[in-house]
mmCIF file as Biopython writes it, N, C-alpha, C and O atoms, coordinates in Angstrom:
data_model
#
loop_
_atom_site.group_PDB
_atom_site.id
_atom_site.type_symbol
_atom_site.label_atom_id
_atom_site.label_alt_id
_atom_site.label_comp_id
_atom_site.label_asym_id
_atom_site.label_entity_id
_atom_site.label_seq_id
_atom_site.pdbx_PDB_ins_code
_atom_site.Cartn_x
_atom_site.Cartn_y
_atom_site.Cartn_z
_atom_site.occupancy
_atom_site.B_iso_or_equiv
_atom_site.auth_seq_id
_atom_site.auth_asym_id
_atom_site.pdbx_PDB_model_num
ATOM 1   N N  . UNK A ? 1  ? 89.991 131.267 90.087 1.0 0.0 1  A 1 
ATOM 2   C CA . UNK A ? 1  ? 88.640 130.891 90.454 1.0 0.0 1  A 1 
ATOM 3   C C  . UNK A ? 1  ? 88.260 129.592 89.728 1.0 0.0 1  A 1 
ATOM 4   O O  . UNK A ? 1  ? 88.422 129.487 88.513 1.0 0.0 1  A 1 
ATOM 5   N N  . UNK A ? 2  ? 87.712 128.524 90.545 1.0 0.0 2  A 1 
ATOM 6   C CA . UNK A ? 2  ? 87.539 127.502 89.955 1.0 0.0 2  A 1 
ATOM 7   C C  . UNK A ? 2  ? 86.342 127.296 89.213 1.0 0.0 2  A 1 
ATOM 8   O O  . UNK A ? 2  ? 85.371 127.907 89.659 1.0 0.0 2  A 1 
ATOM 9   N N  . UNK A ? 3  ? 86.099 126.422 87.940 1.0 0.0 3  A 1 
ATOM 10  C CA . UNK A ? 3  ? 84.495 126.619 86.904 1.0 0.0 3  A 1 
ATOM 11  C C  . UNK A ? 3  ? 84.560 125.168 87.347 1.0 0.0 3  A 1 
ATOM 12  O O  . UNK A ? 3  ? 85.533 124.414 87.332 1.0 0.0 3  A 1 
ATOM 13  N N  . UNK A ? 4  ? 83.257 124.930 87.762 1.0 0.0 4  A 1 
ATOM 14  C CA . UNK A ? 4  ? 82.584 123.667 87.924 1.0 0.0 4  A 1 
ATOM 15  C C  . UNK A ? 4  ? 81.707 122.963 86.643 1.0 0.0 4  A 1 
ATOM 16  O O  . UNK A ? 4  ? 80.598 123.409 86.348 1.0 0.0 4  A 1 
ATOM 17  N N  . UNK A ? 5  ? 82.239 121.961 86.007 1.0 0.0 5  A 1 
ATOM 18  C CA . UNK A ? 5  ? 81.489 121.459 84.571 1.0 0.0 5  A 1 
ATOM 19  C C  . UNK A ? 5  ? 80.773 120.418 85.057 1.0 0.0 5  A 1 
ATOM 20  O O  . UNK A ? 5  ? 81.330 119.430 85.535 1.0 0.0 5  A 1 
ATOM 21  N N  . UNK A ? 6  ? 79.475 120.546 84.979 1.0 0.0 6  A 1 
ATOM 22  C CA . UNK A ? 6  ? 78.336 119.726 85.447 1.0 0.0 6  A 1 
ATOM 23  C C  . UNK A ? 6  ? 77.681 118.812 83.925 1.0 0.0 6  A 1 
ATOM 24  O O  . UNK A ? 6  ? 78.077 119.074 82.790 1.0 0.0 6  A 1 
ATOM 25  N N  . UNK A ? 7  ? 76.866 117.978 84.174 1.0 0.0 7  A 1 
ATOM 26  C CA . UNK A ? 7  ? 76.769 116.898 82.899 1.0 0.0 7  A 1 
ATOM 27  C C  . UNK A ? 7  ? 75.004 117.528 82.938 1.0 0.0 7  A 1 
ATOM 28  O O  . UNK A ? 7  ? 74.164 117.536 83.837 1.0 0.0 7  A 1 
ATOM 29  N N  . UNK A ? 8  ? 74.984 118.009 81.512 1.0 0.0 8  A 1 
ATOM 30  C CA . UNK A ? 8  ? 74.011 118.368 81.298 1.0 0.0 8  A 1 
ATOM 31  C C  . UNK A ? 8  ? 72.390 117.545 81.106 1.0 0.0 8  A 1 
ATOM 32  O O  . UNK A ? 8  ? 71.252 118.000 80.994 1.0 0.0 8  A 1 
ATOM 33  N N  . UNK A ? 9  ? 72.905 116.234 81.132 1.0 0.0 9  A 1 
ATOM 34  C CA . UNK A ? 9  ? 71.388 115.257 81.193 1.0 0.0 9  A 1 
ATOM 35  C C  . UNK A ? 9  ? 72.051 114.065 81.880 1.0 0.0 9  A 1 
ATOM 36  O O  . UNK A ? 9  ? 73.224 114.204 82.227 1.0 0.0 9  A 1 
ATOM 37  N N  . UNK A ? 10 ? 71.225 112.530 82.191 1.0 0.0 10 A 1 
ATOM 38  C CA . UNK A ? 10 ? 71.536 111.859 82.535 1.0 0.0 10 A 1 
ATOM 39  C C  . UNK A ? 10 ? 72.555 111.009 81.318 1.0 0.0 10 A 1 
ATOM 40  O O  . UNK A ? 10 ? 72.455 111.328 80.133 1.0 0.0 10 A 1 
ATOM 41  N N  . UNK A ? 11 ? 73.385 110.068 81.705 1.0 0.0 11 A 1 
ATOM 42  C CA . UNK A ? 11 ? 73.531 109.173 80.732 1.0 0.0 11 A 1 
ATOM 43  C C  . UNK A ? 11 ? 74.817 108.366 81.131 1.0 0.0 11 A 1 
ATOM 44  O O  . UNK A ? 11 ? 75.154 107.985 82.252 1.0 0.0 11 A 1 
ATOM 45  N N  . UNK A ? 12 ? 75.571 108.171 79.681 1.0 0.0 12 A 1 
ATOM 46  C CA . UNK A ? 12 ? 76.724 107.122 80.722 1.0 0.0 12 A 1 
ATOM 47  C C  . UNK A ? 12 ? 77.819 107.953 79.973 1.0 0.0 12 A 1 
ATOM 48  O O  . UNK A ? 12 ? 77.543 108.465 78.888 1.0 0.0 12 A 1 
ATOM 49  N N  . UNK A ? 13 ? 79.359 108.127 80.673 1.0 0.0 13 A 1 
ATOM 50  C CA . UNK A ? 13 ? 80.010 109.057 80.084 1.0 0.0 13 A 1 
ATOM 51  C C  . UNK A ? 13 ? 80.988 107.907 78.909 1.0 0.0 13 A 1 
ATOM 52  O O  . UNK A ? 13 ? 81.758 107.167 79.521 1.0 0.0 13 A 1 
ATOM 53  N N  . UNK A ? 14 ? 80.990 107.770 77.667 1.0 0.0 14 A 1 
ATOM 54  C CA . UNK A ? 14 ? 81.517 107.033 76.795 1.0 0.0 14 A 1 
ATOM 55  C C  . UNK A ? 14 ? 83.059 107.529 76.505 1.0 0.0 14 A 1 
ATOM 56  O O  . UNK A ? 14 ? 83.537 106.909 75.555 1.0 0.0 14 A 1 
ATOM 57  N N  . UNK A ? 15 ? 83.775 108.296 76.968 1.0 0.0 15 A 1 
ATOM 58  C CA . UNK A ? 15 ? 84.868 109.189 76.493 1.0 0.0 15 A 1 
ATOM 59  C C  . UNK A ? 15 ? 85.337 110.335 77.317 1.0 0.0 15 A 1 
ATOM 60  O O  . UNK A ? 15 ? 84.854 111.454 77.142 1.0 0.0 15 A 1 
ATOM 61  N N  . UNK A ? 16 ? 86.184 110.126 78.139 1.0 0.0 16 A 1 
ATOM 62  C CA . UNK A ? 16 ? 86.793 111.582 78.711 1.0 0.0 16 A 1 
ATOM 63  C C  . UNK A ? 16 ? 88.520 111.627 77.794 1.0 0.0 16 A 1 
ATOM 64  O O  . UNK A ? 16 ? 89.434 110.804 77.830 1.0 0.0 16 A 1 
ATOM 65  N N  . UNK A ? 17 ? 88.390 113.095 76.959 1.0 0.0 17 A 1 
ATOM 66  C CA . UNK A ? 17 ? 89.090 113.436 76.365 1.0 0.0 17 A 1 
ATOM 67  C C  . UNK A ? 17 ? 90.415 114.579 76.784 1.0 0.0 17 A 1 
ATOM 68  O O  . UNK A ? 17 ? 91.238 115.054 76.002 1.0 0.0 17 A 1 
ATOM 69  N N  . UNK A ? 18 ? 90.308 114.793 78.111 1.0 0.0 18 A 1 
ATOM 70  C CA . UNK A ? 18 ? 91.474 115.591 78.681 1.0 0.0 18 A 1 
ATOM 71  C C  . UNK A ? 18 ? 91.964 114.590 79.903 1.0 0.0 18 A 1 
ATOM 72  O O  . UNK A ? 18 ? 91.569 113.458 80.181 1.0 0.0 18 A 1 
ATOM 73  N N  . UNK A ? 19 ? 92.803 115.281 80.428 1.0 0.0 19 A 1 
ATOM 74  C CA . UNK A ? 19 ? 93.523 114.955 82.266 1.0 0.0 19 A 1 
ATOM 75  C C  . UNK A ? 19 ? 94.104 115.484 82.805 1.0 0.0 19 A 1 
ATOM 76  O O  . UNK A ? 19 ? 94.898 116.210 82.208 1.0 0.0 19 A 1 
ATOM 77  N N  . UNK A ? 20 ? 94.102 115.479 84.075 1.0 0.0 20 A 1 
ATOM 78  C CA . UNK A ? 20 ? 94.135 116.420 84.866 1.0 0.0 20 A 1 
ATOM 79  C C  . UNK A ? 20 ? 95.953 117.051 84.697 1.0 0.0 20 A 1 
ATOM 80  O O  . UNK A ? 20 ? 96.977 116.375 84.605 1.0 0.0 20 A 1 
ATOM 81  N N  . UNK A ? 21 ? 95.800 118.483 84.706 1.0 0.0 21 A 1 
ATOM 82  C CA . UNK A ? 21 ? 97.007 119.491 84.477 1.0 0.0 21 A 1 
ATOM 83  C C  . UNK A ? 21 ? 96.900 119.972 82.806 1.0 0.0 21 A 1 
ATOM 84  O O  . UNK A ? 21 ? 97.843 120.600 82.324 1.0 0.0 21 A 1 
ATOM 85  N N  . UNK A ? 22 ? 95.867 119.681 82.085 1.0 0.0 22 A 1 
ATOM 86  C CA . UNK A ? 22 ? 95.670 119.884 80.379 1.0 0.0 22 A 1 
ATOM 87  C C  . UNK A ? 22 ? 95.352 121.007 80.514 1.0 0.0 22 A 1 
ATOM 88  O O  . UNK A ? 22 ? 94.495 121.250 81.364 1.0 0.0 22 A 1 
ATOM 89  N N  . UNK A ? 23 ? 95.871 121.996 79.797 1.0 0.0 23 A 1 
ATOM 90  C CA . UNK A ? 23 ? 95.198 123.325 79.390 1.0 0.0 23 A 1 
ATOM 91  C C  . UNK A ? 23 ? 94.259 123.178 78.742 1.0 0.0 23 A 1 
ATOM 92  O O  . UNK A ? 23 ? 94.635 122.436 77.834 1.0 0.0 23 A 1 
ATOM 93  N N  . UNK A ? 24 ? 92.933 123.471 78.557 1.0 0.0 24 A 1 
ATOM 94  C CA . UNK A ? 24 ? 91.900 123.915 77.722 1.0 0.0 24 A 1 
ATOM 95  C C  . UNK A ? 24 ? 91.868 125.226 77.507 1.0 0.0 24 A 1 
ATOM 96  O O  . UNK A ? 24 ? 92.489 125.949 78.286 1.0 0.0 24 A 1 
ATOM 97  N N  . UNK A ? 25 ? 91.135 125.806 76.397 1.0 0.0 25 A 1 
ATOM 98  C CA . UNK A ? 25 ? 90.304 126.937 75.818 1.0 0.0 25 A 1 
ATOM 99  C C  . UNK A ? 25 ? 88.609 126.766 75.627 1.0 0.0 25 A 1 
ATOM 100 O O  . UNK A ? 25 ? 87.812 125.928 75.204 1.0 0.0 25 A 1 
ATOM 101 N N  . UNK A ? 26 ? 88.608 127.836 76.099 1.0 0.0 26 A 1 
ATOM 102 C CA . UNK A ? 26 ? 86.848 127.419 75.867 1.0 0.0 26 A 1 
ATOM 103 C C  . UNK A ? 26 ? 86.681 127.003 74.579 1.0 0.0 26 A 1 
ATOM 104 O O  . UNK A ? 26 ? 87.360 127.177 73.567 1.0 0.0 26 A 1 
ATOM 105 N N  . UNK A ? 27 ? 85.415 126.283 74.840 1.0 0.0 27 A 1 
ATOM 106 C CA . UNK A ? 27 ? 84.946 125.813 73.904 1.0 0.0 27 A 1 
ATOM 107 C C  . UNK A ? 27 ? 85.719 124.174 73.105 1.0 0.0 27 A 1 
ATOM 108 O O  . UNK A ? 27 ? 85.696 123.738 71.954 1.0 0.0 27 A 1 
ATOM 109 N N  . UNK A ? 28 ? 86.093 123.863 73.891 1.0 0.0 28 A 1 
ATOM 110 C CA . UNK A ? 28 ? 87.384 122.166 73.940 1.0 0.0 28 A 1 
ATOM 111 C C  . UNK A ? 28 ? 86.555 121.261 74.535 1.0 0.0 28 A 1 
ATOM 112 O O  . UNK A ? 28 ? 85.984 121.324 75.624 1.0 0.0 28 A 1 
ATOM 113 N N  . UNK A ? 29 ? 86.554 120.327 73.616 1.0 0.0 29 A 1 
ATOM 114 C CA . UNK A ? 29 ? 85.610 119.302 73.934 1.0 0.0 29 A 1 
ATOM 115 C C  . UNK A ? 29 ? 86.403 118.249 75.207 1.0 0.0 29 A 1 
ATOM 116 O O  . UNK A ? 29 ? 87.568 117.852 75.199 1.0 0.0 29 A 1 
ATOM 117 N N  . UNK A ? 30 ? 85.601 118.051 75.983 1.0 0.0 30 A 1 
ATOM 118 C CA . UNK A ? 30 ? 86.291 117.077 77.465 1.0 0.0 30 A 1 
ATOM 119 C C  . UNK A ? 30 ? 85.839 115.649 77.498 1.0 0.0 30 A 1 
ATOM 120 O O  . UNK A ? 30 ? 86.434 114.610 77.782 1.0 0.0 30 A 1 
ATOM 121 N N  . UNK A ? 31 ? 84.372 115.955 77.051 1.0 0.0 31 A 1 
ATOM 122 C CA . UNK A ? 31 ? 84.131 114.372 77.560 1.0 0.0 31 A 1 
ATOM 123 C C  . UNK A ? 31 ? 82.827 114.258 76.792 1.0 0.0 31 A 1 
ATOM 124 O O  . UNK A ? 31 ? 82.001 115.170 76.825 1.0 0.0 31 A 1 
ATOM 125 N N  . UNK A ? 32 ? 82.581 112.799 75.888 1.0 0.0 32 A 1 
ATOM 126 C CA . UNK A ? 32 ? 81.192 112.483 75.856 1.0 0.0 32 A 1 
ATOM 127 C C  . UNK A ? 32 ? 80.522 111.997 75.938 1.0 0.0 32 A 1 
ATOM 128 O O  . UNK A ? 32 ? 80.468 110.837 75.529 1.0 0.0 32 A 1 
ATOM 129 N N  . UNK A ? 33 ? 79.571 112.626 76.544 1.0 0.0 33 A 1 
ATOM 130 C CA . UNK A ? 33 ? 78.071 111.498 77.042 1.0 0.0 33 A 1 
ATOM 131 C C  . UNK A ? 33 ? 77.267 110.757 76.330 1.0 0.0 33 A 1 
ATOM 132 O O  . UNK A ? 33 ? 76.732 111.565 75.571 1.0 0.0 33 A 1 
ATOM 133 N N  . UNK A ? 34 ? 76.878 109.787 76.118 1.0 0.0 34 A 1 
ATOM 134 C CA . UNK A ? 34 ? 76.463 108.980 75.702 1.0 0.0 34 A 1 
ATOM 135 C C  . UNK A ? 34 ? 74.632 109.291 76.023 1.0 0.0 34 A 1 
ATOM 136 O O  . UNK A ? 34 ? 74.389 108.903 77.166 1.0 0.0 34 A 1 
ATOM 137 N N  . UNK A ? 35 ? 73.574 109.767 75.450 1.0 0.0 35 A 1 
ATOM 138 C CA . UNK A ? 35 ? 72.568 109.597 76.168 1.0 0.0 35 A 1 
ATOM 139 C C  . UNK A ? 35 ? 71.486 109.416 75.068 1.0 0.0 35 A 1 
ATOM 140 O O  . UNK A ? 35 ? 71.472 109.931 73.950 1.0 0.0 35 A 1 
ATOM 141 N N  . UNK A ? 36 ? 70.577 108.567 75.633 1.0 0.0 36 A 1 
ATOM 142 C CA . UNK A ? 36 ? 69.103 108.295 73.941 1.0 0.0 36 A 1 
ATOM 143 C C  . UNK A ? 36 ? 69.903 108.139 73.009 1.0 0.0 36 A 1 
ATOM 144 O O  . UNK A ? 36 ? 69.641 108.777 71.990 1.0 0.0 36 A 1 
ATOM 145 N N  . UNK A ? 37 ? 71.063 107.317 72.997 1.0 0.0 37 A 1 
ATOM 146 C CA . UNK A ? 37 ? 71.339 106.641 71.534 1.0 0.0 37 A 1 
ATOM 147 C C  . UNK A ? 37 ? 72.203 107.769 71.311 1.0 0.0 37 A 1 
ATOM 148 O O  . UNK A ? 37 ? 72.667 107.351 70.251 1.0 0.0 37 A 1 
ATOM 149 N N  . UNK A ? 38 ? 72.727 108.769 71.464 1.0 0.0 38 A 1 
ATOM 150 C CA . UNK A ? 38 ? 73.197 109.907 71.128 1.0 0.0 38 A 1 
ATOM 151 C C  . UNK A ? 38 ? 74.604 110.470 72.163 1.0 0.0 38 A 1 
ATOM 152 O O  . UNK A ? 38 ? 74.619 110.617 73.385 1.0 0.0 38 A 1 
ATOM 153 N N  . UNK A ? 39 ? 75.755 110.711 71.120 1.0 0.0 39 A 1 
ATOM 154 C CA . UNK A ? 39 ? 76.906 111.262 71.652 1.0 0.0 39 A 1 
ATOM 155 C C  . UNK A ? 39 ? 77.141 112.843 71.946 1.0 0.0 39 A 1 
ATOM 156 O O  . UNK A ? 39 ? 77.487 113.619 71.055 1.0 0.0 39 A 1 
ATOM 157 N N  . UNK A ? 40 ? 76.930 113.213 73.209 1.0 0.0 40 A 1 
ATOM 158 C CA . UNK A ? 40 ? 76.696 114.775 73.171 1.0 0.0 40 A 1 
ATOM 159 C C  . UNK A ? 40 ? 78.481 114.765 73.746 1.0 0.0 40 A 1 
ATOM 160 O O  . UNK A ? 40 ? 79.157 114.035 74.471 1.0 0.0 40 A 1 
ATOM 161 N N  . UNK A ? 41 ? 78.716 116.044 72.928 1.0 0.0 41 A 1 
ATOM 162 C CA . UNK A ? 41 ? 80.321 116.539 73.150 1.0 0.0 41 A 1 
ATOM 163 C C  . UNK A ? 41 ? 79.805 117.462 75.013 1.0 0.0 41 A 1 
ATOM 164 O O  . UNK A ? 41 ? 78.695 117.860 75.365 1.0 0.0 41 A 1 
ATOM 165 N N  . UNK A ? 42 ? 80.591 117.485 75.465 1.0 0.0 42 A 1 
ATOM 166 C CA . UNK A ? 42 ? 80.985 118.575 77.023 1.0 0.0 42 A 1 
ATOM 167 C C  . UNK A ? 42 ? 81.865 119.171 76.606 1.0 0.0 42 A 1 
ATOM 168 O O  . UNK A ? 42 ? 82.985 118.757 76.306 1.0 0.0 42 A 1 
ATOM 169 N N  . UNK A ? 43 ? 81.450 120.194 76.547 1.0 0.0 43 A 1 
ATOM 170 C CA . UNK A ? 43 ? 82.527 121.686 76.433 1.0 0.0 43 A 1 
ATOM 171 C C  . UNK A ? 43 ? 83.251 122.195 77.185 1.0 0.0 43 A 1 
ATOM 172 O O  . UNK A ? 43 ? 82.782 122.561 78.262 1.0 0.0 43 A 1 
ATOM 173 N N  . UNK A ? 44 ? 84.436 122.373 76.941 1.0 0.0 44 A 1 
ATOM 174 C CA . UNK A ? 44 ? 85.045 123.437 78.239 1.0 0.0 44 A 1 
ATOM 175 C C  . UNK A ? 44 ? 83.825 124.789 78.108 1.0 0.0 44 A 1 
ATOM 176 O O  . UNK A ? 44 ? 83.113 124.970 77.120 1.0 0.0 44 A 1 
ATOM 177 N N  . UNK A ? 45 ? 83.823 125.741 79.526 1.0 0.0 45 A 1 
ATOM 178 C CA . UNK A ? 45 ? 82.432 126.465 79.465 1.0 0.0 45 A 1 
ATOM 179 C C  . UNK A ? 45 ? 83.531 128.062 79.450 1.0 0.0 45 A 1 
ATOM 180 O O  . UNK A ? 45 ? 83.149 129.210 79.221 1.0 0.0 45 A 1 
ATOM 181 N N  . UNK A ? 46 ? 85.160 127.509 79.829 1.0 0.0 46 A 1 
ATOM 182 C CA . UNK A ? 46 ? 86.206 128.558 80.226 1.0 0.0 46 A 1 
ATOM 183 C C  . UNK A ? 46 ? 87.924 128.191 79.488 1.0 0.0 46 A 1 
ATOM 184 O O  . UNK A ? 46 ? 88.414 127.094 79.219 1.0 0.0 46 A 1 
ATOM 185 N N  . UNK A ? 47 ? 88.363 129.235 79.367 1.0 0.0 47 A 1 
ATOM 186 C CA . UNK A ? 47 ? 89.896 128.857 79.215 1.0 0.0 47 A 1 
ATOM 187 C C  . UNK A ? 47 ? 90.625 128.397 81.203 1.0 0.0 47 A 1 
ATOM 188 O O  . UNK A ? 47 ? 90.549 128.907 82.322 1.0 0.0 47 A 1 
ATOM 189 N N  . UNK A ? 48 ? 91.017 127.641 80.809 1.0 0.0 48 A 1 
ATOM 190 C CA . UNK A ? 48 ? 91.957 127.161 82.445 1.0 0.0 48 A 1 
ATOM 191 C C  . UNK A ? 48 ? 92.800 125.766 82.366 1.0 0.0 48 A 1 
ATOM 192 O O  . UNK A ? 48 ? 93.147 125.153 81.356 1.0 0.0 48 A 1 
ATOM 193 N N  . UNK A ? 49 ? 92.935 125.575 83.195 1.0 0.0 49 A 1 
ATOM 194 C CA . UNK A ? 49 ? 93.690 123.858 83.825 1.0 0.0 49 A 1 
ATOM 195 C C  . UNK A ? 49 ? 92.673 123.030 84.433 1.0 0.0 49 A 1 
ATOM 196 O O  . UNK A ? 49 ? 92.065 123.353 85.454 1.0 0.0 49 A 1 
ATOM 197 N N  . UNK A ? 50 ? 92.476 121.819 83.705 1.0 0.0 50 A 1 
ATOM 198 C CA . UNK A ? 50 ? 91.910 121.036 84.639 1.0 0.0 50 A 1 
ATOM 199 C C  . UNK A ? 50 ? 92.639 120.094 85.823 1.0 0.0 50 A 1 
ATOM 200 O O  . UNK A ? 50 ? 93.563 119.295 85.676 1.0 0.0 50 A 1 
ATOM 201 N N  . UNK A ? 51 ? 91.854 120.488 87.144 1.0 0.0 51 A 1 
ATOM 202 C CA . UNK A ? 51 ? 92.421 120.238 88.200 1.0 0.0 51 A 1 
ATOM 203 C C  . UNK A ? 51 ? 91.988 119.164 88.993 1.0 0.0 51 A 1 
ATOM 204 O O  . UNK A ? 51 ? 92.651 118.533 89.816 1.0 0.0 51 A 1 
ATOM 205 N N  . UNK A ? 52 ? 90.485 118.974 88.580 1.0 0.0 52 A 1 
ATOM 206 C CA . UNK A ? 52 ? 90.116 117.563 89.352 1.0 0.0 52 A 1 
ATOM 207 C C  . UNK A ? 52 ? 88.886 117.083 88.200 1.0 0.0 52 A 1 
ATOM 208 O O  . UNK A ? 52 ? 88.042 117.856 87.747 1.0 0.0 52 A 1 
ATOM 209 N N  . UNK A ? 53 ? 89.034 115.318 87.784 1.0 0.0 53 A 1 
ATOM 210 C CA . UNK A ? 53 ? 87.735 114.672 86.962 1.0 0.0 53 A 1 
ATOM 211 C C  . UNK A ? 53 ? 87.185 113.894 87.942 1.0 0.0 53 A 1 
ATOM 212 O O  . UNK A ? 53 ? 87.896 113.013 88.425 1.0 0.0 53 A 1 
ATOM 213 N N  . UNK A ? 54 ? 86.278 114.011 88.262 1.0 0.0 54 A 1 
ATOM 214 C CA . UNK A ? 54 ? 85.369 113.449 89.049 1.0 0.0 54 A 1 
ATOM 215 C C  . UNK A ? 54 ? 84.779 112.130 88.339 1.0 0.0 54 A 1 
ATOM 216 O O  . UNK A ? 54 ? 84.461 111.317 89.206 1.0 0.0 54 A 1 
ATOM 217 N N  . UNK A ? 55 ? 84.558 111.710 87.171 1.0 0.0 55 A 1 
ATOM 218 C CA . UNK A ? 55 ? 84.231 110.638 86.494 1.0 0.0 55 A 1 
ATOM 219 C C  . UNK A ? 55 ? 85.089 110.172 85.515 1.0 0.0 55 A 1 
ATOM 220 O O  . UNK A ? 55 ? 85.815 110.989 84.949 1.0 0.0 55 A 1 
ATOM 221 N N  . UNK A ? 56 ? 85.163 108.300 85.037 1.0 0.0 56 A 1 
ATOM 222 C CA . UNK A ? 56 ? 85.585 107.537 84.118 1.0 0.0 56 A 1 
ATOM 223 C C  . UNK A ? 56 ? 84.939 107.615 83.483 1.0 0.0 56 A 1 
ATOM 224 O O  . UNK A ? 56 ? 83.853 108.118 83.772 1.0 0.0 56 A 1 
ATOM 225 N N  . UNK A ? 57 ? 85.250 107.107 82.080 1.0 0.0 57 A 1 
ATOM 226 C CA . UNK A ? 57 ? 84.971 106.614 81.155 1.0 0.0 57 A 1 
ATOM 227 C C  . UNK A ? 57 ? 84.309 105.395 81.682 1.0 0.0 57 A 1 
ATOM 228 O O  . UNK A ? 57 ? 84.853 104.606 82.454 1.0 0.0 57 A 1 
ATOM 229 N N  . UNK A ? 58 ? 82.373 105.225 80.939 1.0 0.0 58 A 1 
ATOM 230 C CA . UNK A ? 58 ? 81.894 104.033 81.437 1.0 0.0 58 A 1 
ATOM 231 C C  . UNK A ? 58 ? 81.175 104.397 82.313 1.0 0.0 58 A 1 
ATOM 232 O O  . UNK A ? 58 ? 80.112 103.778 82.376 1.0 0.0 58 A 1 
ATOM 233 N N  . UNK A ? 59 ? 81.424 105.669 83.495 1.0 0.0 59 A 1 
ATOM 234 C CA . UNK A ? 59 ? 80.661 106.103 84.277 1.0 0.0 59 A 1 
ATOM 235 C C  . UNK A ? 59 ? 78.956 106.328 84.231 1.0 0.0 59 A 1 
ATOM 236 O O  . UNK A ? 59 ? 78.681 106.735 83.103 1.0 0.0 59 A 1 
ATOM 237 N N  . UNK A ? 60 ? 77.850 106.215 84.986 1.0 0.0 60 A 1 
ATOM 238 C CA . UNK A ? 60 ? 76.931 106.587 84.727 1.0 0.0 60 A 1 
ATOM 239 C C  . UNK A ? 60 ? 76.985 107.627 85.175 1.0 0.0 60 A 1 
ATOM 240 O O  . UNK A ? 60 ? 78.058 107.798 85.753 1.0 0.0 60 A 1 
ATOM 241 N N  . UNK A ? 61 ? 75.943 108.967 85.224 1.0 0.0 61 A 1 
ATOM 242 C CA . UNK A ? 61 ? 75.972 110.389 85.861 1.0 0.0 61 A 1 
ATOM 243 C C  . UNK A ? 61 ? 74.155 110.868 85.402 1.0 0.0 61 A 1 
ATOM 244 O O  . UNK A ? 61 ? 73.372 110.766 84.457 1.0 0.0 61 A 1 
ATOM 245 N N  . UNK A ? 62 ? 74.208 111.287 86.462 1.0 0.0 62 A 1 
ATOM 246 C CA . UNK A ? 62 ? 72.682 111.952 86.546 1.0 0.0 62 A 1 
ATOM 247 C C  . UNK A ? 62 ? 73.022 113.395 86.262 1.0 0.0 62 A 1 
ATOM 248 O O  . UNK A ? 62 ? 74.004 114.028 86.651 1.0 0.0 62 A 1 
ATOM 249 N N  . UNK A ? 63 ? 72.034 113.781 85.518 1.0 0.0 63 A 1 
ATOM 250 C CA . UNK A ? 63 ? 71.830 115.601 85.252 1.0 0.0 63 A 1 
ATOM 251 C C  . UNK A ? 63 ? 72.603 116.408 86.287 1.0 0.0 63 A 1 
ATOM 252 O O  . UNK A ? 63 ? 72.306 116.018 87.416 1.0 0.0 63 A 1 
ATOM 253 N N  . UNK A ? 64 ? 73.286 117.168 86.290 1.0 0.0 64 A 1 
ATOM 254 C CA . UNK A ? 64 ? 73.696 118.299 86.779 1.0 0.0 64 A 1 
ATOM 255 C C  . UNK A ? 64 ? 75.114 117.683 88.096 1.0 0.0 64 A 1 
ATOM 256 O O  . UNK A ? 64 ? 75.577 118.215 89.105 1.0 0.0 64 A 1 
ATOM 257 N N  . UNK A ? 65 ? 75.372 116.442 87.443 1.0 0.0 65 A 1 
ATOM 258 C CA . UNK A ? 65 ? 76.801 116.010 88.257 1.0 0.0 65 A 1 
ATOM 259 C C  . UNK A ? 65 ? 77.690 116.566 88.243 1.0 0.0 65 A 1 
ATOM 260 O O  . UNK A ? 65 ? 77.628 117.474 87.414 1.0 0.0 65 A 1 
ATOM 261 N N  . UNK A ? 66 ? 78.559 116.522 88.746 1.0 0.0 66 A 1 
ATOM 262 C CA . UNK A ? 66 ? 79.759 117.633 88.665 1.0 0.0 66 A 1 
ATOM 263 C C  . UNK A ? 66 ? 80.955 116.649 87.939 1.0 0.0 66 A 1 
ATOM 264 O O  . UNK A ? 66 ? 81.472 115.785 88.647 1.0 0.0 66 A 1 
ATOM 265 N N  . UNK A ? 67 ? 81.397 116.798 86.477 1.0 0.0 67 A 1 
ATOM 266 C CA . UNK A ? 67 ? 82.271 115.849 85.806 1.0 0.0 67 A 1 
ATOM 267 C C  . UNK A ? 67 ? 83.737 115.834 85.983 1.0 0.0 67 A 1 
ATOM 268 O O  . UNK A ? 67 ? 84.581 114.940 86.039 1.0 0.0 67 A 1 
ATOM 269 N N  . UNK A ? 68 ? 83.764 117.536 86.074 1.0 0.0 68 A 1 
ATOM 270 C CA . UNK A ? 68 ? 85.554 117.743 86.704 1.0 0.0 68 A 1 
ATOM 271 C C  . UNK A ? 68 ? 85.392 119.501 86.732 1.0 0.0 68 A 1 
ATOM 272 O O  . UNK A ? 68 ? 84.512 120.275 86.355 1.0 0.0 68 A 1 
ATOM 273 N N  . UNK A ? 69 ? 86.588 119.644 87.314 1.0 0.0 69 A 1 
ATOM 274 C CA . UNK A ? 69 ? 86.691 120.968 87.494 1.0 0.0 69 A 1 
ATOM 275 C C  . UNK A ? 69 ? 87.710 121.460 86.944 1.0 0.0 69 A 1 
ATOM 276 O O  . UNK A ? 69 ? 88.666 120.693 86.831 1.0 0.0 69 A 1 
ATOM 277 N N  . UNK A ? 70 ? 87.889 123.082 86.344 1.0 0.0 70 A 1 
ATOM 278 C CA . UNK A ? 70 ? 88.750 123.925 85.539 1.0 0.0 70 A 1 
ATOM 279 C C  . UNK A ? 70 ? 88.945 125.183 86.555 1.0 0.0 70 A 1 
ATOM 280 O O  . UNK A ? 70 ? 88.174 125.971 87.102 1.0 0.0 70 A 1 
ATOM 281 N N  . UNK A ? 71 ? 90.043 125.029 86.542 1.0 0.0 71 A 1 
ATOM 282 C CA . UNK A ? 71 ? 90.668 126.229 87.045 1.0 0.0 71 A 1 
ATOM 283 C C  . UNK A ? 71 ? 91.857 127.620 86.182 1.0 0.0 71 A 1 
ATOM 284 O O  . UNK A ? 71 ? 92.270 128.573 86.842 1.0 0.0 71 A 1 
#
């Protein structure tokens, strides 16, 4: 079953830290957003494979984008 990781506020993504076929464990930091001056970590939300990143590094993203998906 696939977990959809959505970007929890607006901002610009400064850092994607996995790629696609990486095992994660929950709680594995993926990517971080850059937002109000401030570096927020993205969590894996599941243990799985990531199978598709929907955003670069540099990217902008509005609240509730979809950043990549874990399977």
């Amino acid at each position: 079953m696939a977990t959809d990781v959505t970007a929890p506020m607006s901002g610009r993504i400064s850092e994607v830290l996995c790629k696609v076929g990486d095992q994660v464990n929950c709680e594995d930091e993926l990517m971080i957003l850059e937002a109000l001056k401030m570096e927020n970590p993205i969590w894996s939300p599941v243990d799985g494979k990531i199978v598709e990143i929907k955003v670069a590094a540099g990217a902008m993203v509005e609240s509730n984008q979809l950043l990549l998906i874990i399977e």
